[in-house]
C-alpha positions in Angstrom: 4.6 0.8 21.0 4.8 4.3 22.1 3.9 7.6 20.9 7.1 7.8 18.9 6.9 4.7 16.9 3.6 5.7 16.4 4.6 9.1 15.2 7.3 7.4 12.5 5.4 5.2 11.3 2.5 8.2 10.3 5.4 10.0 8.9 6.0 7.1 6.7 3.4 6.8 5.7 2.5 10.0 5.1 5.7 10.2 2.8 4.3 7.5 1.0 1.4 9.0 0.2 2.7 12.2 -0.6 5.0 10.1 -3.5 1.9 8.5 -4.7 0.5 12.1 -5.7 3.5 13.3 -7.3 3.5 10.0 -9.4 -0.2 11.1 -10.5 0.3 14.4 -10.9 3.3 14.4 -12.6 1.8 13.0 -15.7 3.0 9.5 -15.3 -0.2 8.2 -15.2 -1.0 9.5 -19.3 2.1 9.2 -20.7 3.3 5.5 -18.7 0.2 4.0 -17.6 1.8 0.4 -16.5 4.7 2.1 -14.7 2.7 4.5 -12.9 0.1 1.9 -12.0 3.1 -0.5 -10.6 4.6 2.3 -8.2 1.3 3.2 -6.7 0.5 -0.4 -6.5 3.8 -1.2 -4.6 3.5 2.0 -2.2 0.2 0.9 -1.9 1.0 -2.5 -0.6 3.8 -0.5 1.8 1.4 1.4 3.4 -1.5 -1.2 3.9 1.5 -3.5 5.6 2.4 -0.7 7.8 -0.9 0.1 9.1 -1.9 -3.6 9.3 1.5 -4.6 11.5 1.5 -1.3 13.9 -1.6 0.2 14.0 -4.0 -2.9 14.1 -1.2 -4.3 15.8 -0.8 -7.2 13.6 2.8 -7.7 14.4 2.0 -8.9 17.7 -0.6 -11.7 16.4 -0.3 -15.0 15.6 1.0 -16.3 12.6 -2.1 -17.5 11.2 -3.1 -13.7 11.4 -0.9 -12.3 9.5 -1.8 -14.9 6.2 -4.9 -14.3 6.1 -4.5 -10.1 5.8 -2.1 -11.4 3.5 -4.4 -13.7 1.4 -6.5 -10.8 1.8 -4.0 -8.3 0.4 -2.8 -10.8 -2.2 -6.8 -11.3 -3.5 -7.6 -7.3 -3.6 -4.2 -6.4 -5.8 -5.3 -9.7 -8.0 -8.7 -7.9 -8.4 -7.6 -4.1 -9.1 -5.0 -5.4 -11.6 -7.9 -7.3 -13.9 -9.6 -3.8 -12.9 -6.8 -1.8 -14.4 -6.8 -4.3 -17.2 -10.5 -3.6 -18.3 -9.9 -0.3 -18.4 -7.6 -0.2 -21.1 
């Protein structure tokens, strides 16, 4: 990949990011809890895929790879969701 994919894929993921603050700081977070908690979640997961596939070059591995970042993923949302549970 070359410096442009590279640079896209930062911009993506910077616009994710930037989304994830607004969500927070919009006041989703008191008033919505679940909903808010569900969007960061999923642009969360978008952003850990992206960096995992192009810059740790995971989209180039094999297979076998690619399910265990994704048993990985799969175990730390199971664990921040009976976090986020707790909490309440």
């Amino acid at each position: 990949m070359d410096w442009k994919g590279y640079t896209v894929i930062y911009v993506v993921l910077f616009v994710f990011a930037t989304a994830q603050a607004v969500v927070e700081f919009a006041g989703l977070v008191e008033s919505a809890y679940w909903a808010a908690f569900g969007i960061i979640m999923v642009l969360s997961v978008i952003k850990a895929v992206g960096v995992a596939a192009y810059y740790q070059h995971l989209r180039w591995e094999p297979r076998a790879v690619t399910y265990l970042v994704v048993g990985g993923t799969v175990a730390a949302l199971a664990l921040t969701g009976a976090a986020a549970y707790s909490i309440l």
